[in-house]
C-alpha positions as CSV (number, residue, x, y, z in Angstrom):
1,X,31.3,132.9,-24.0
2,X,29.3,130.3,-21.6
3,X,26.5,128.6,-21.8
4,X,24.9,126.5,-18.9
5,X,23.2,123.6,-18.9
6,X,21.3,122.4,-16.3
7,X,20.3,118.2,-16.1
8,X,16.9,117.8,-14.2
9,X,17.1,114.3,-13.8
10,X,17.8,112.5,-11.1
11,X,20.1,110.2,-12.9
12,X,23.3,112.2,-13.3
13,X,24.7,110.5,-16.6
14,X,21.5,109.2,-17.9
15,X,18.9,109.6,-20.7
16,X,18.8,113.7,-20.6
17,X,22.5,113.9,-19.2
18,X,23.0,112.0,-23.1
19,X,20.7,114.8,-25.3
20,X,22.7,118.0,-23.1
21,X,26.4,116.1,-23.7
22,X,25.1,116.1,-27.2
23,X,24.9,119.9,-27.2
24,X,27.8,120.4,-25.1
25,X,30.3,118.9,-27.5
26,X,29.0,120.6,-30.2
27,X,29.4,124.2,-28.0
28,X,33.0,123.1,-27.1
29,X,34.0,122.1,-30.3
30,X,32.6,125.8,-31.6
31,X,34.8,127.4,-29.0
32,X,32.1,127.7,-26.2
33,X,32.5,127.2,-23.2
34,X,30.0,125.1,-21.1
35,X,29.4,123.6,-17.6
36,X,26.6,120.6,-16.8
37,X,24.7,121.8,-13.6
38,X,23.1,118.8,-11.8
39,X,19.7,119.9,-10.4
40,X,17.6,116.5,-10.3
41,X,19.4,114.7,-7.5
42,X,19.0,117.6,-5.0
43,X,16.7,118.1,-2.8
44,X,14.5,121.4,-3.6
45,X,11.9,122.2,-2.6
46,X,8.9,124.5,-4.4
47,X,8.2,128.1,-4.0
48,X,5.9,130.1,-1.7
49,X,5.7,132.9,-3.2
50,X,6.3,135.2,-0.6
51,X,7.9,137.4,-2.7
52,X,11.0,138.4,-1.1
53,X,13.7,137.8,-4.3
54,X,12.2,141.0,-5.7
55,X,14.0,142.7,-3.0
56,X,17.2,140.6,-2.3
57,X,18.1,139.0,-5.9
58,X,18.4,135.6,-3.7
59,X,15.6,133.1,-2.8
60,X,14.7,133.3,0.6
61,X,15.5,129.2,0.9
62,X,19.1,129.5,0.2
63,X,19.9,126.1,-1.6
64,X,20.7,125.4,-5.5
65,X,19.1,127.5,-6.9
66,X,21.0,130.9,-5.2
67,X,23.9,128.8,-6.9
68,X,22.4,129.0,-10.0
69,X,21.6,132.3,-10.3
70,X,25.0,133.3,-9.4
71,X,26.0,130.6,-12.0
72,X,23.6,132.4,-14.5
73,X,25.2,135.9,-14.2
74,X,28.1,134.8,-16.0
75,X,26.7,132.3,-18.5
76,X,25.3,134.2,-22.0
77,X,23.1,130.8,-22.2
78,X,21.5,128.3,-20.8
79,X,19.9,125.1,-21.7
80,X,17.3,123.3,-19.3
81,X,16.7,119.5,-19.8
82,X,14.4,117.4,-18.3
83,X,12.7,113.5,-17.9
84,X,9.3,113.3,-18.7
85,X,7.7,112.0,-16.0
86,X,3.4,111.7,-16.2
87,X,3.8,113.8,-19.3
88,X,5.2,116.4,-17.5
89,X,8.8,117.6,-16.3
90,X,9.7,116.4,-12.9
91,X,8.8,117.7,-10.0
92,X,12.1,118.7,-8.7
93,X,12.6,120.7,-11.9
94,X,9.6,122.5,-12.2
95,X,10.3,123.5,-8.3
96,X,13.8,124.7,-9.3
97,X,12.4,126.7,-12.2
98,X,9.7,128.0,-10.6
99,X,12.2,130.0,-8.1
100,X,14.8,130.3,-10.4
101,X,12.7,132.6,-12.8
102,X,11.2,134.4,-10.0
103,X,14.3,135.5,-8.6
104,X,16.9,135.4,-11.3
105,X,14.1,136.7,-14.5
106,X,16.4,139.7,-14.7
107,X,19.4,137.9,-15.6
108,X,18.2,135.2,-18.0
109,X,16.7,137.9,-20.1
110,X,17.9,138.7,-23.5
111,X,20.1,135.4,-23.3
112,X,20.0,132.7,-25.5
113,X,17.7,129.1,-24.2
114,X,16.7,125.9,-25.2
115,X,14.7,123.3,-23.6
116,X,15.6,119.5,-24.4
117,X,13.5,116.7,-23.0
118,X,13.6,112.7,-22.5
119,X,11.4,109.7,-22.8
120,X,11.0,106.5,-23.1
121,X,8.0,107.1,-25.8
122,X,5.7,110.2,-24.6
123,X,4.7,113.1,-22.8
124,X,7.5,115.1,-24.6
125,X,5.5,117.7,-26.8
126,X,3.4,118.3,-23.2
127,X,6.9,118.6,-21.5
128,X,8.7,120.5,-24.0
129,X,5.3,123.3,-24.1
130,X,5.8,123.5,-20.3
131,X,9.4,123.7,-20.0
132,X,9.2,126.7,-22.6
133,X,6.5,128.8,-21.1
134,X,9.3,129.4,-19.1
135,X,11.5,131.0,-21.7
136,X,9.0,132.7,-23.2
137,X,7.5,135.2,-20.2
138,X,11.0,136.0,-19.4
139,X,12.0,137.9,-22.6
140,X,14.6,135.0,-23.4
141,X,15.8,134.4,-27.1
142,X,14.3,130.3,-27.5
143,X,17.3,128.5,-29.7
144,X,15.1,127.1,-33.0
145,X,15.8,123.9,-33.9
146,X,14.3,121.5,-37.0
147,X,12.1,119.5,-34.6
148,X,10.8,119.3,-31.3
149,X,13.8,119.0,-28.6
150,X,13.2,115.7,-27.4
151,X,15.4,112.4,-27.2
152,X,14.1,108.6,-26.6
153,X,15.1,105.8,-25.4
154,X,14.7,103.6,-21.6
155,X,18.8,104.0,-21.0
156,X,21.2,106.4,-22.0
157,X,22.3,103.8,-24.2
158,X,19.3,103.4,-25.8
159,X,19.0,107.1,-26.3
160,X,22.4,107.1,-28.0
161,X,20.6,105.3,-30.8
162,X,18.1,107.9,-31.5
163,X,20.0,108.9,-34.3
164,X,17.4,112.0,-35.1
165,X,17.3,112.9,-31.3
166,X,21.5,112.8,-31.0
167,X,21.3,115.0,-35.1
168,X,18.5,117.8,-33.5
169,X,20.6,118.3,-30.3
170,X,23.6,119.0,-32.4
171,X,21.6,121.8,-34.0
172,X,20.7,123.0,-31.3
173,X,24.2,123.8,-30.0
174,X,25.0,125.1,-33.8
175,X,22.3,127.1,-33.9
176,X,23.1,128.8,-30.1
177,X,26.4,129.4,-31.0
178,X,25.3,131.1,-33.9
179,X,23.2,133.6,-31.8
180,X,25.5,133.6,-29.3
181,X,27.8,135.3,-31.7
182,X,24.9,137.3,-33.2
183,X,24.4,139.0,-30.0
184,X,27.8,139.7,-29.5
185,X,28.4,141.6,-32.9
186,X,25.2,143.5,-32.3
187,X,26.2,144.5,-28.8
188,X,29.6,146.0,-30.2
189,X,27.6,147.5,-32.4
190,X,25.4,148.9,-29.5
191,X,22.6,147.3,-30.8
192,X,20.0,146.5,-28.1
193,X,16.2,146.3,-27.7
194,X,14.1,148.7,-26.7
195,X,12.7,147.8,-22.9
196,X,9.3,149.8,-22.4
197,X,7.7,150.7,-19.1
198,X,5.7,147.5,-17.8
199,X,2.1,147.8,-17.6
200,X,0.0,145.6,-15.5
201,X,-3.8,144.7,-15.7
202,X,-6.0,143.0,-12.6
203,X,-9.1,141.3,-14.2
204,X,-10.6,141.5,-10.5
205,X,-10.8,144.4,-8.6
């Protein structure tokens, strides 16, 4: 089993790097595999919504995020983190989500997800409802955890210090290697959700 977790700050080994190391050493030491994808340094850029991923599986602006999804394919998890920044997640990660769950909504479904988040001090609980709205419309299973998913601290030093930060994100990766193996028992035991016909409703027509 894999699980992906993708760092949307810019700062490769820095205050959110520090909460998704934090969940990757508790995967590894379970026997999960994991991989760190770096998203916040690159350059991507938003989506226009011109609809062609329905047909292709790929976004039309063939960057990161057509690595991803191929990345995504293979992983039976994923974890997103972002920075806080004005009380919301960054812009280069809400431009990489945005296209990522257009295009790639089939292939996250079902899977296991968490969303972790950083700050100096707040804009986290704002962050961490955005990050999940995410999750949530795209039939994913959200990891629970015993408090919000959110770290603190100005460095990744600091953040190291967050004692209650560093104890949550180690519950997270217990509690996704739990479900990881739930799903995998209930799939040998053919064990799957029903998927109904989608219905939808235009309020103007």
């Amino acid at each position: 089993m894999k699980v992906i977790l993708f760092n949307g700050s810019p700062n490769i080994h820095g205050c959110t790097y520090t909460a998704l190391h934090e969940i990757e050493e508790t995967l590894q030491k379970n026997g999960i595999e994991t991989e760190v994808f770096q998203v916040g340094s690159k350059n991507v850029r938003g989506c226009i919504g011109c609809g062609k991923c329905r047909e292709s599986g790929k976004c039309i602006f063939d960057d990161i995020v057509n690595e991803a999804i191929d990345k995504i394919k293979e992983a039976d998890g994923v974890v997103f983190g972002s920075p806080v920044y004005y009380a919301s997640a960054n812009g280069t990660m809400i431009s990489f989500l945005d296209r990522l769950f257009y295009a790639a909504s089939q292939h996250l479904a079902y899977k296991p997800g968490a969303v972790v988040v950083s700050a100096r001090r707040a804009g986290t609980t704002a962050t961490y409802d955005e990050l999940n709205k995410y999750l949530g419309i795209s039939n994913m299973l959200i990891v629970p955890a015993p408090y919000w998913n959110m770290v603190h601290g100005n460095t990744a030093e600091e953040v190291k210090q967050d004692r209650e930060g560093l104890y949550i994100m180690r519950q997270i990766g217990e509690n996704m290697t739990w479900m990881l193996k739930m799903l995998e028992n209930a799939k040998a035991n053919g064990i799957a959700p029903a998927i109904l016909e989608k219905e939808r409703t235009n309020f103007i027509r």
